[in-house]
N, C-alpha and C positions, 0 to 999 in steps of 0.2 A: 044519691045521685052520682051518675059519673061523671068523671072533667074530662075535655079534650085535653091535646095537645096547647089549643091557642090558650086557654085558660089557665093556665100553668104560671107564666108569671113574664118578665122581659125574657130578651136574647140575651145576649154576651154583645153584639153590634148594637142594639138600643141601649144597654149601659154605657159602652164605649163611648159612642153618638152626644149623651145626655152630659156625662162628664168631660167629654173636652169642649162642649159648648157652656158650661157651667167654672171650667177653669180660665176660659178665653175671654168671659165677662168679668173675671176675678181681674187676672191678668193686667185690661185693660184699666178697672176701677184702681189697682195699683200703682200704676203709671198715672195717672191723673191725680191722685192723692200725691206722691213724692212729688209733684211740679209745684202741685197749690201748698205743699211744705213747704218749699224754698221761698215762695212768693210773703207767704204770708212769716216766716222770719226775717227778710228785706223789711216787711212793711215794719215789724216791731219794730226792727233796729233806725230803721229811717225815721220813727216816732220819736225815739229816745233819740237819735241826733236832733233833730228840729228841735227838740226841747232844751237841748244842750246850746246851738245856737242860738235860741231865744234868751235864754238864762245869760250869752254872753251880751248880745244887741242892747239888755235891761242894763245889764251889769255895766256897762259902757255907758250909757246914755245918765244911770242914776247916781252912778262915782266919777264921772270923767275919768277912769281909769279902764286902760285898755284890756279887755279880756281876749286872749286869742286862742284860738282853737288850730290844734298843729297835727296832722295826719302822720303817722308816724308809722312808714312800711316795714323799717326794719322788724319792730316788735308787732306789727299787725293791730296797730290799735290807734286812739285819740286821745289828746289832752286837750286841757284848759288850763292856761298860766296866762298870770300877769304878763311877766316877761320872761325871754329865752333861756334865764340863768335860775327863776325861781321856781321851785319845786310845785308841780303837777294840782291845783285843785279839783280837777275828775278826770280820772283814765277809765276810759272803756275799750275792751276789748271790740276789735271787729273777727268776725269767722275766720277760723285758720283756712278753708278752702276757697275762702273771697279772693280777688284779686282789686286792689284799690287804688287805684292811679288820679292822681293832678293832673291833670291837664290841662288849665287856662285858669283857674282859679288862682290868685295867691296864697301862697303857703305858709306861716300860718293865718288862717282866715281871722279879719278882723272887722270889725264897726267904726264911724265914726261915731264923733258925739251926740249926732244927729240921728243916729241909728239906720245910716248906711253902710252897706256892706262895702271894703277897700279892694276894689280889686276882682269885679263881679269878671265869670267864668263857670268853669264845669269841674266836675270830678268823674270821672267813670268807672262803674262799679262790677265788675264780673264775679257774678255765683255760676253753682252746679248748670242751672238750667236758663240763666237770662243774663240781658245784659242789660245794666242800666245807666243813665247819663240822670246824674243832679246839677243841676244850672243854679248858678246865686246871680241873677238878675243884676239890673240897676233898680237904685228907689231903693224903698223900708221892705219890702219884699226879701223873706230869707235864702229861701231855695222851692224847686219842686222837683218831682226826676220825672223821667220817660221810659218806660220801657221798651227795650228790644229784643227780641229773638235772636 
């Protein structure tokens, strides 16, 4: 049997067509994956903070000794010390492209005996792609944040 022309196979315009409609779905799935990257390493890192200030709140309430948590911009990270002079019981790093500012909270965050936070306020948190505000309320309540665009 013989083939036409139409039977032959695509154009060079329906490949073209096919493949920048197929790299422009990509494209876009790409850009929505890097957003929900960054979101979802905020969330890790906001996890293991809450946990860190939970550990201090306990740690205060079940030794009457003050644990404080002290945000530390120069080295990009956080401690946990008794007090200002003795050496660090957990540093974690925050992302070197974070940007992490005090803003009304005090610095370093503490509890009382009662397992209230001293000095309730914000911190605000800028990654790649959001911005976000953590509040330390008043009451046993430790923090929550909000996000923003």
């Amino acid at each position: 049997m013989y083939q036409t022309d139409n039977e032959a196979g695509f154009t060079l315009i329906e490949m073209l067509i096919v493949l920048s409609i197929v790299s422009l779905i990509l494209s876009i799935m790409f850009i929505d994956y890097s957003s929900r990257s960054d979101e979802q390493s905020f969330d890790t890192w906001y996890q293991q903070f809450e946990l860190d200030l939970l550990y201090s709140q306990k740690y205060t309430m079940v030794t009457r000794q003050v644990l404080r948590l002290s945000i530390n911009r120069d080295s990009n990270s956080y401690s946990l010390r008794n007090d200002g002079s003795s050496p660090a019981l957990i540093t974690r790093k925050i992302p070197e492209d974070w940007d992490v500012r005090v803003t009304s909270v005090r610095n370093p965050i503490s509890f009382t005996r009662y397992g209230q936070i001293v000095g309730p306020g914000s911190i605000s948190v800028r990654t790649k792609n959001a911005r976000y505000s953590i509040t330390f309320p008043f009451g046993k309540s430790r923090s929550y944040y909000v996000k923003s665009e």
